[in-house]
N, C-alpha and C positions, 0 to 999 in steps of 0.2 A: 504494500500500500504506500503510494507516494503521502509528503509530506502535506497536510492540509493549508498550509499556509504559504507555498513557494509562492506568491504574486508581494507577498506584505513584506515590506523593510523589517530588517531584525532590529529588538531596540536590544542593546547594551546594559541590559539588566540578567538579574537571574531568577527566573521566577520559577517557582517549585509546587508541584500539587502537595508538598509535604508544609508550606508556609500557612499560617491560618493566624489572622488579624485578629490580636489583642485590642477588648473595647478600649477606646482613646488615647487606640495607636494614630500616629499622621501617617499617611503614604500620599503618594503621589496617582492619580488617575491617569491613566494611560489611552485616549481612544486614537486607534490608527485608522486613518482614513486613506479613501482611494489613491493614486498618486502620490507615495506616501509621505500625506501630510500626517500630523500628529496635532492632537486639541489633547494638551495636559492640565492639571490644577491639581491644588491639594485636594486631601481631604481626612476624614477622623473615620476609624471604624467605629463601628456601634457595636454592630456580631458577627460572626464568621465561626459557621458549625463543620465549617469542611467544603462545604458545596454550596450554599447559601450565602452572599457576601453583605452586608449593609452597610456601606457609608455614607457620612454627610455631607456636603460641600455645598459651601456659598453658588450662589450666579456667577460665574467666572466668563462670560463672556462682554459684551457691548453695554453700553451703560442699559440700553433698550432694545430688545429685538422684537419685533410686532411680526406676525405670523399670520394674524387678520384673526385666527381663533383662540386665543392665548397670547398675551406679551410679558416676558420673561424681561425684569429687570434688577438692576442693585437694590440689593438684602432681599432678594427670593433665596430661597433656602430647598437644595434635591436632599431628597431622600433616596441612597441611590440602590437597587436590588440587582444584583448578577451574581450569577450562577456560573461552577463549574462546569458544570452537565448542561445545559442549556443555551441556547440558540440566541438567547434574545436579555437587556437588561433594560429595568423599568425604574423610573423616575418620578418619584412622587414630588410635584411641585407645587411651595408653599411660598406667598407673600409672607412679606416680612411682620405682618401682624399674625400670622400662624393660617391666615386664609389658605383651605384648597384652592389651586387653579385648575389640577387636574394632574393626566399621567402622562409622559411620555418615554415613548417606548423606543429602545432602538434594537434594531435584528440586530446580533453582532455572534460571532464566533464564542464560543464559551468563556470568560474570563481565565485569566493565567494571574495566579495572586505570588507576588514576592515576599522578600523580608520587607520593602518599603516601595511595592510602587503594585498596581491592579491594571493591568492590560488585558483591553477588549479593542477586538479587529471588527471596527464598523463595514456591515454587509451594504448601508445604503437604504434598506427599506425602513420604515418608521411608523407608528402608530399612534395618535393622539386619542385618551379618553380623556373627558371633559367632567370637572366633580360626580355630576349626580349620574353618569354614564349615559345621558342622552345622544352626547355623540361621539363616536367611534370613529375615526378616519385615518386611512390608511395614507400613507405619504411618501411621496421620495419612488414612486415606481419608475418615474422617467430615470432618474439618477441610475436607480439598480439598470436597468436596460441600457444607459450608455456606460456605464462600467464596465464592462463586458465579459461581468461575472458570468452572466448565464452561458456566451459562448467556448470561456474560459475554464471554468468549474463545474460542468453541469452540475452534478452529485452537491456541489455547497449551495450553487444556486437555489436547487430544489429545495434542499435543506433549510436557506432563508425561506425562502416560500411558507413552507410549511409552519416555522416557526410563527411568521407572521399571523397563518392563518390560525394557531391555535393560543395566540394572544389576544386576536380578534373576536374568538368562542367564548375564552376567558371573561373579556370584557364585557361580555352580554350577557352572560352568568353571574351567577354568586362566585362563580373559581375564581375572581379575579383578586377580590378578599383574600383567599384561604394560599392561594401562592406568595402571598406578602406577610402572613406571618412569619 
């Protein structure tokens, strides 16, 4: 079986499935994007059971980003969910008075957790649920299709795919709860 990640720059850490994030520890966030760009920031664990990862971190982007369904600004506060095992990491986003805005979701490669830093390899597709889950939207499909994961990987392709679609089941259900304990 070839390497699942030959398309992604290596980063110059060491991250070990044997590593597991002490509550209010800092590490670093690691998301590797297409082209390989990198969007890092810090952040604190909360828990980390082995496979289940929770940390915190400020809004680390633009003073304001508007999205037209959601605008993520300074002192919004992620809550942030990735999984070793899993396709995809979810993002509980909180105003800086403790308000939900809602979830966002990114398809990415399973997390790879170190002594000091949490790397996830962004697939490109994304999902927005919105507090009370009225709306559900799927994002970023153009991006995935000129990436050219799908003609590049099929097998991860598919992989996102599916991940996506079983976050989007999540979200219309009560599972959406019970995977963020």
């Amino acid at each position: 079986m070839s390497d699942p990640r030959p398309h992604v720059p290596a980063r110059p850490a060491s991250p070990s499935a044997a590593a597991v994030l002490e509550p209010g520890t800092e590490t670093t966030v690691v998301l590797v994007k297409s082209r390989g760009r990198e969007v890092t920031y810090p952040a604190t664990a909360e828990r980390d059971d082995g496979v289940h990862v929770v940390v915190r971190a400020p809004w680390a982007g633009p003073p304001v980003r508007d999205f037209g369904f959601v605008r993520f600004e300074s002192g919004d506060v992620f809550t942030e969910h990735y999984w070793r095992d899993r396709w995809y990491s979810v993002k509980e986003v909180r105003g800086p008075d403790g308000t939900l805005k809602g979830w966002y979701c990114d398809i990415t490669r399973p997390a790879a957790v170190g002594r000091d830093t949490l790397t996830t390899w962004d697939l490109e597709l994304d999902l927005w649920v919105s507090p009370d889950r009225s709306a559900v939207l799927r994002l970023d499909e153009d991006e995935f299709a000129e990436s050219g994961l799908p003609e590049r990987e099929p097998e991860t392709a598919g992989r996102a795919r599916r991940a996506l679609d079983e976050l989007e089941r999540l979200a219309r259900t009560d599972g959406f709860a019970a995977l963020l304990d």
